[in-house]
C-alpha beads as a LAMMPS data file, in Angstrom:
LAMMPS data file: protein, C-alpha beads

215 atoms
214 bonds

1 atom types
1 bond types

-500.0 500.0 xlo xhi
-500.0 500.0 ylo yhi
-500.0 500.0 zlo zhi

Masses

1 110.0

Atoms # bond

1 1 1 122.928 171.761 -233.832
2 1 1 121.171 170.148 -236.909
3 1 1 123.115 168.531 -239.502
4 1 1 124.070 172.538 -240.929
5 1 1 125.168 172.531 -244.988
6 1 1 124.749 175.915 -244.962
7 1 1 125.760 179.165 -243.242
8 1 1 123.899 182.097 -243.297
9 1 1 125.560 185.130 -242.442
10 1 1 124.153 188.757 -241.424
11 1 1 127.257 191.307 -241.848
12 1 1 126.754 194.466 -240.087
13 1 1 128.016 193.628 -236.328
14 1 1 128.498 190.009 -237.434
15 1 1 131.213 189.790 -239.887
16 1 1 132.086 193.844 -240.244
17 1 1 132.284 195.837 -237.097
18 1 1 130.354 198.703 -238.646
19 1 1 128.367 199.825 -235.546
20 1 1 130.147 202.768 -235.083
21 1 1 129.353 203.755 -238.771
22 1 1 125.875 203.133 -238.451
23 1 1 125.302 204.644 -235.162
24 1 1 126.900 207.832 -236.151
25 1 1 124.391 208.534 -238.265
26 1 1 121.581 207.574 -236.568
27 1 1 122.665 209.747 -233.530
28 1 1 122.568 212.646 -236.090
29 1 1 118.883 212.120 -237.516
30 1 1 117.817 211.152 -233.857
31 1 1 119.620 214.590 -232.974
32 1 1 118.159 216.897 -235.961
33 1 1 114.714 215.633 -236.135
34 1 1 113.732 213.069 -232.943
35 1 1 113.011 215.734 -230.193
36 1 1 115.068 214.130 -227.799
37 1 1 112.249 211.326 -227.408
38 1 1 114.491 208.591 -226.992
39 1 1 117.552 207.956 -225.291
40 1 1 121.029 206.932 -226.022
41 1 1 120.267 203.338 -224.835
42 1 1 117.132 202.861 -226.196
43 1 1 118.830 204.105 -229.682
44 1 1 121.625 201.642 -229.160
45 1 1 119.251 198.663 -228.449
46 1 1 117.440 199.372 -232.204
47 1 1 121.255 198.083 -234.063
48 1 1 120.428 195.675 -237.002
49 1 1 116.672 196.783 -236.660
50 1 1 115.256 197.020 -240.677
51 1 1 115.407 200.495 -241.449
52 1 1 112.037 201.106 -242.558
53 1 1 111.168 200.094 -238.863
54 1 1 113.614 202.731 -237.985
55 1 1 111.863 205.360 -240.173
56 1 1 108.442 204.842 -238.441
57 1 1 109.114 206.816 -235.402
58 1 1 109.227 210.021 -237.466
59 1 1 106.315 211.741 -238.649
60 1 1 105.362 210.208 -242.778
61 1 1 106.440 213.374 -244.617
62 1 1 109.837 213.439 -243.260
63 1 1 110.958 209.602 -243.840
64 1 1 112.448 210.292 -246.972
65 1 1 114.445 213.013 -246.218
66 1 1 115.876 211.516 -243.148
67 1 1 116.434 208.622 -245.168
68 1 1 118.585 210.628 -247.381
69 1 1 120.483 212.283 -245.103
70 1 1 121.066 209.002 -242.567
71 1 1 122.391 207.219 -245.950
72 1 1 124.619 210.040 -246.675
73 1 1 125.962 210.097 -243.387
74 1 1 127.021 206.612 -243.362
75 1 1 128.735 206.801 -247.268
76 1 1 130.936 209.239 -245.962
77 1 1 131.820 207.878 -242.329
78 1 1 131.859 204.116 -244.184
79 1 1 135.615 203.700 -245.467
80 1 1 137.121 204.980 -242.454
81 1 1 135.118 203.446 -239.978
82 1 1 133.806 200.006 -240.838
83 1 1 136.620 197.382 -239.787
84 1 1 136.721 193.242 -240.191
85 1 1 136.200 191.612 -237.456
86 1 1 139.495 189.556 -236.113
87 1 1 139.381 185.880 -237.607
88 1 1 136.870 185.974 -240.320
89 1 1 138.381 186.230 -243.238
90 1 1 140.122 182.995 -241.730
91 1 1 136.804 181.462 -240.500
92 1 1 135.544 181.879 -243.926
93 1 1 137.994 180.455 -245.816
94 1 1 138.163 177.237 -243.349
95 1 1 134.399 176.822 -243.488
96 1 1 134.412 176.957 -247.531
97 1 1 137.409 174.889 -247.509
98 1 1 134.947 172.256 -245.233
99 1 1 132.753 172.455 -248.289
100 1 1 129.965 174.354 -246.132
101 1 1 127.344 176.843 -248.128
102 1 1 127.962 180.160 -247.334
103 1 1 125.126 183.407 -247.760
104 1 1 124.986 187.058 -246.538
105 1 1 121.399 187.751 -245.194
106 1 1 121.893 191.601 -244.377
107 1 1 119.286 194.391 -243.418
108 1 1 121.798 196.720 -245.526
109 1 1 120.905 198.013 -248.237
110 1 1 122.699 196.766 -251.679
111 1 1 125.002 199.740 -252.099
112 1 1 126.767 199.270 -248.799
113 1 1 126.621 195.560 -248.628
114 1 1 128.787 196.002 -251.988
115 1 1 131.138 198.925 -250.331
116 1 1 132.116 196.727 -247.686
117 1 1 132.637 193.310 -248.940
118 1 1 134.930 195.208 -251.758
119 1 1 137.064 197.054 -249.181
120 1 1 137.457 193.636 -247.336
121 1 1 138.018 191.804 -250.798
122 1 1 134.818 188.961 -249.840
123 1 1 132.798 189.178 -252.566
124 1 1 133.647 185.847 -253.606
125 1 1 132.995 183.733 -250.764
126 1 1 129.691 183.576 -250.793
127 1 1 127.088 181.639 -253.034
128 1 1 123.474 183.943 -252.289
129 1 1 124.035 187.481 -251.122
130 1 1 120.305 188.884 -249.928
131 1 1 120.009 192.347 -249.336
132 1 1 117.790 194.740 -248.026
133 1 1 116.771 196.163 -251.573
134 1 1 115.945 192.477 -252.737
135 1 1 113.039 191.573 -250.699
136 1 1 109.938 193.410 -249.230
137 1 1 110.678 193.211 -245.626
138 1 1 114.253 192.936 -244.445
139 1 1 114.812 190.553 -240.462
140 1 1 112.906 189.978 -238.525
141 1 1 110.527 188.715 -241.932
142 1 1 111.451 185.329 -242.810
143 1 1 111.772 186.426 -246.354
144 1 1 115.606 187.234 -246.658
145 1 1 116.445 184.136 -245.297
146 1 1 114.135 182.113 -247.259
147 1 1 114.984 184.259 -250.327
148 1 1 118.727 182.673 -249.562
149 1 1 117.229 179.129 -249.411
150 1 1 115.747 178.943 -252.349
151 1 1 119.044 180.353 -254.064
152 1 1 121.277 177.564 -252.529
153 1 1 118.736 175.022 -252.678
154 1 1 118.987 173.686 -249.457
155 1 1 116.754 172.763 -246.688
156 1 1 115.940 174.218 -243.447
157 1 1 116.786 171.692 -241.222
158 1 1 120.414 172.059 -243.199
159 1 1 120.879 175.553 -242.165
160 1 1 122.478 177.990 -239.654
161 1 1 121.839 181.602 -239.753
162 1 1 124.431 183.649 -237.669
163 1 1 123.827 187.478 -236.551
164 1 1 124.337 189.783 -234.173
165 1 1 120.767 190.738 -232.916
166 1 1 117.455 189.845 -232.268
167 1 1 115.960 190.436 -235.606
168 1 1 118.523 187.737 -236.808
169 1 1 117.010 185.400 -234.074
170 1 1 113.425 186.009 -234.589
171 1 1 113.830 185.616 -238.327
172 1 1 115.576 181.889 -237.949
173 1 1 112.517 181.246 -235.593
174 1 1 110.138 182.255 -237.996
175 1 1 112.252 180.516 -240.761
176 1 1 112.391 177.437 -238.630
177 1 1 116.430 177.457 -239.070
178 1 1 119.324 176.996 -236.135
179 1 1 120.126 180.515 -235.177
180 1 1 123.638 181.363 -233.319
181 1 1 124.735 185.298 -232.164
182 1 1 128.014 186.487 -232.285
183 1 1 128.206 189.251 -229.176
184 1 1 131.188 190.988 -230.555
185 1 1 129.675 194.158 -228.659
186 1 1 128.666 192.538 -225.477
187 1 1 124.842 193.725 -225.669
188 1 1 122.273 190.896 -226.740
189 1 1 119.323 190.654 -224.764
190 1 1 119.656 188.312 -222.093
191 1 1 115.756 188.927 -220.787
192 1 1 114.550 188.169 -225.102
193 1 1 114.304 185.610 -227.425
194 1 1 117.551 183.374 -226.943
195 1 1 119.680 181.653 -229.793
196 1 1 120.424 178.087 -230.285
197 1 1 123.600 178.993 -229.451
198 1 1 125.822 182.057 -228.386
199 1 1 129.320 182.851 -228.809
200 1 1 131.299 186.072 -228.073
201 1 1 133.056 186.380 -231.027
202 1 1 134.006 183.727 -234.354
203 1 1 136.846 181.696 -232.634
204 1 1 134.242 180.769 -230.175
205 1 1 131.631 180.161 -233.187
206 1 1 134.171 177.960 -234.761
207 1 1 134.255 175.329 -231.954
208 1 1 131.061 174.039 -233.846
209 1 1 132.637 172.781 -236.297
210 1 1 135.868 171.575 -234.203
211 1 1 138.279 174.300 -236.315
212 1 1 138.489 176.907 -233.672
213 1 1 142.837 176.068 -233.614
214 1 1 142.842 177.534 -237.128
215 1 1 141.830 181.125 -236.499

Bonds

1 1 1 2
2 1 2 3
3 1 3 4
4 1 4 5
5 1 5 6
6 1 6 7
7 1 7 8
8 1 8 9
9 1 9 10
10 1 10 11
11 1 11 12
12 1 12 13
13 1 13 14
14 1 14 15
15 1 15 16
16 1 16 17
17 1 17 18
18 1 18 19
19 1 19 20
20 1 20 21
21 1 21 22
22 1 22 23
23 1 23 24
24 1 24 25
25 1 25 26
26 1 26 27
27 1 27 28
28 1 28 29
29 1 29 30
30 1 30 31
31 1 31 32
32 1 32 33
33 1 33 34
34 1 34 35
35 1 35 36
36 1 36 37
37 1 37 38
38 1 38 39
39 1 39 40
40 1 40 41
41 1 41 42
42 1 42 43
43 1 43 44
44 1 44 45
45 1 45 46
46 1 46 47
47 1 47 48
48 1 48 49
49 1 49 50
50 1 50 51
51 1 51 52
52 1 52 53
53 1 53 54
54 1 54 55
55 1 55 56
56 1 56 57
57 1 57 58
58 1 58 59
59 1 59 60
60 1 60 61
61 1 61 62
62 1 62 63
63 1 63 64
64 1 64 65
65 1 65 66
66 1 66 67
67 1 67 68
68 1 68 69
69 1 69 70
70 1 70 71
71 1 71 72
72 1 72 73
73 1 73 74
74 1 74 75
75 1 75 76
76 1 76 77
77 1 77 78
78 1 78 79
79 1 79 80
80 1 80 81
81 1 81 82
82 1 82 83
83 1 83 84
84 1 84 85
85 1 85 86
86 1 86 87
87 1 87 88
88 1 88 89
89 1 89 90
90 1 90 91
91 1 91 92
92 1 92 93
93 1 93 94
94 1 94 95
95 1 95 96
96 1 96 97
97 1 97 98
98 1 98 99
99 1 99 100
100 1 100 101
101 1 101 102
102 1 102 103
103 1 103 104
104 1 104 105
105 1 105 106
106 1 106 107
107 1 107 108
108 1 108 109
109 1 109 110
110 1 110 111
111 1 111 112
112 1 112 113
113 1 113 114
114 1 114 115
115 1 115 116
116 1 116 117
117 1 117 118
118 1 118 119
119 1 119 120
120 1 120 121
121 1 121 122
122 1 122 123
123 1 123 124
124 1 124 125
125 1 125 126
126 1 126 127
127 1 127 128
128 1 128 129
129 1 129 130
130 1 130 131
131 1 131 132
132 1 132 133
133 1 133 134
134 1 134 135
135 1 135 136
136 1 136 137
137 1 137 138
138 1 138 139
139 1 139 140
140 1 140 141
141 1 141 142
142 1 142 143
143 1 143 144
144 1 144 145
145 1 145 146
146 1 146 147
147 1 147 148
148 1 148 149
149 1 149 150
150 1 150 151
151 1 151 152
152 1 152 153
153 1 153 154
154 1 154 155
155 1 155 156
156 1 156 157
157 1 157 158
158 1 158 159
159 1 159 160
160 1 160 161
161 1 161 162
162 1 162 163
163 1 163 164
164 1 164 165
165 1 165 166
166 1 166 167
167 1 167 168
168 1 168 169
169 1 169 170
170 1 170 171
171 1 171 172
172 1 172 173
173 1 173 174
174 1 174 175
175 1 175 176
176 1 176 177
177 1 177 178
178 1 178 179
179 1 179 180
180 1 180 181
181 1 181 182
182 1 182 183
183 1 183 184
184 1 184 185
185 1 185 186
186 1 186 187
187 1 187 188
188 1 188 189
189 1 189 190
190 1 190 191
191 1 191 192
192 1 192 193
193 1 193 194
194 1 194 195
195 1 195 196
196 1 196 197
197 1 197 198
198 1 198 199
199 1 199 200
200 1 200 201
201 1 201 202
202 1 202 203
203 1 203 204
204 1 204 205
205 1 205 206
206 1 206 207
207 1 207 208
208 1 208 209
209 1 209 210
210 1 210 211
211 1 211 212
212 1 212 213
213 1 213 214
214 1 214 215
């Protein structure tokens, strides 16, 4: 790993363990208006995708109204279904405590990025927060994380951006940052574009920077 100063950090399936939230509601717009086109699988294997990717396998005149109803879907499945991942409240407080840079480079959108670092009390720990809504093309695009870059004022070479999926991967590559995945779920491609590094979950992630004891 290069000399990291800061952490980048995507937060659906990476610091929240809000798959079941999202998935939920993209089982119900795949149910009301996909056809049956695509399977559970290949549904499962589109998690973290941008959603205006998402959108483009319906027909143009329906996007926004599947939008609408995926979105409400998820506000009222979010409170009771999104959960924090074991360890990283702890892992963020020892990593901030080591004086490291810490950002959230989501896909999310900016109302739910705010719902769930409120409900988990971390809206303080971290220094750039780049949503969906704050750049023209969410992951794999380059542009979140060098949105986050500019805001910290750090370098590439300085920087590790940790997700969950591919599109966090590809968009480090294109970024030219260090990229680690956190499998929490057990499903990242093994046959695609591999990480710099890969850990099951955050105690594992944590042996990079020898605190692993602590959480």
């Amino acid at each position: 790993m290069r000399d990291s100063k800061a952490i980048l950090f995507d937060m659906d399936g990476t610091l929240l363990d809000s798959r079941r939230s999202v998935m939920e509601a993209v089982y119900y717009v795949m149910s009301e208006y996909g056809e049956g086109r695509f399977s559970q699988e290949e549904v499962n294997a589109r998690f973290g995708e941008p959603m205006d990717r998402f959108l483009m396998l319906f027909p143009e005149e329906k996007r926004a109204q599947i939008f609408e109803e995926y979105v409400e879907v998820v506000r009222s499945n979010h409170d009771r279904l999104v959960k924090l991942f074991p360890g990283v409240r702890e892992s963020l407080d020892l990593l901030r405590n080591e004086d490291y840079v810490l950002a959230l480079v989501t896909n999310n959108g900016r109302e739910f990025v705010g719902k769930g670092l409120r409900k988990f009390g971390l809206e303080n720990y971290f220094d750039s927060i780049v949503t969906l809504d704050d750049v023209r093309a969410g992951k794999p695009s380059p542009e979140p994380i060098r949105k986050a870059l500019g805001e910290l004022g750090v370098k590439e070479s300085q920087t590790l951006m940790v997700g969950d999926s591919i599109y966090d991967v590809l968009a480090a590559l294109a970024a030219d940052v260090d990229s680690a995945v956190l499998d929490w779920y057990g499903v990242y491609p093994d046959n695609g574009v591999q990480p710099d590094h890969y850990f099951h979950d955050v105690k594992e992630f944590m042996k990079l920077f020898s605190l692993e004891k602590a959480v």
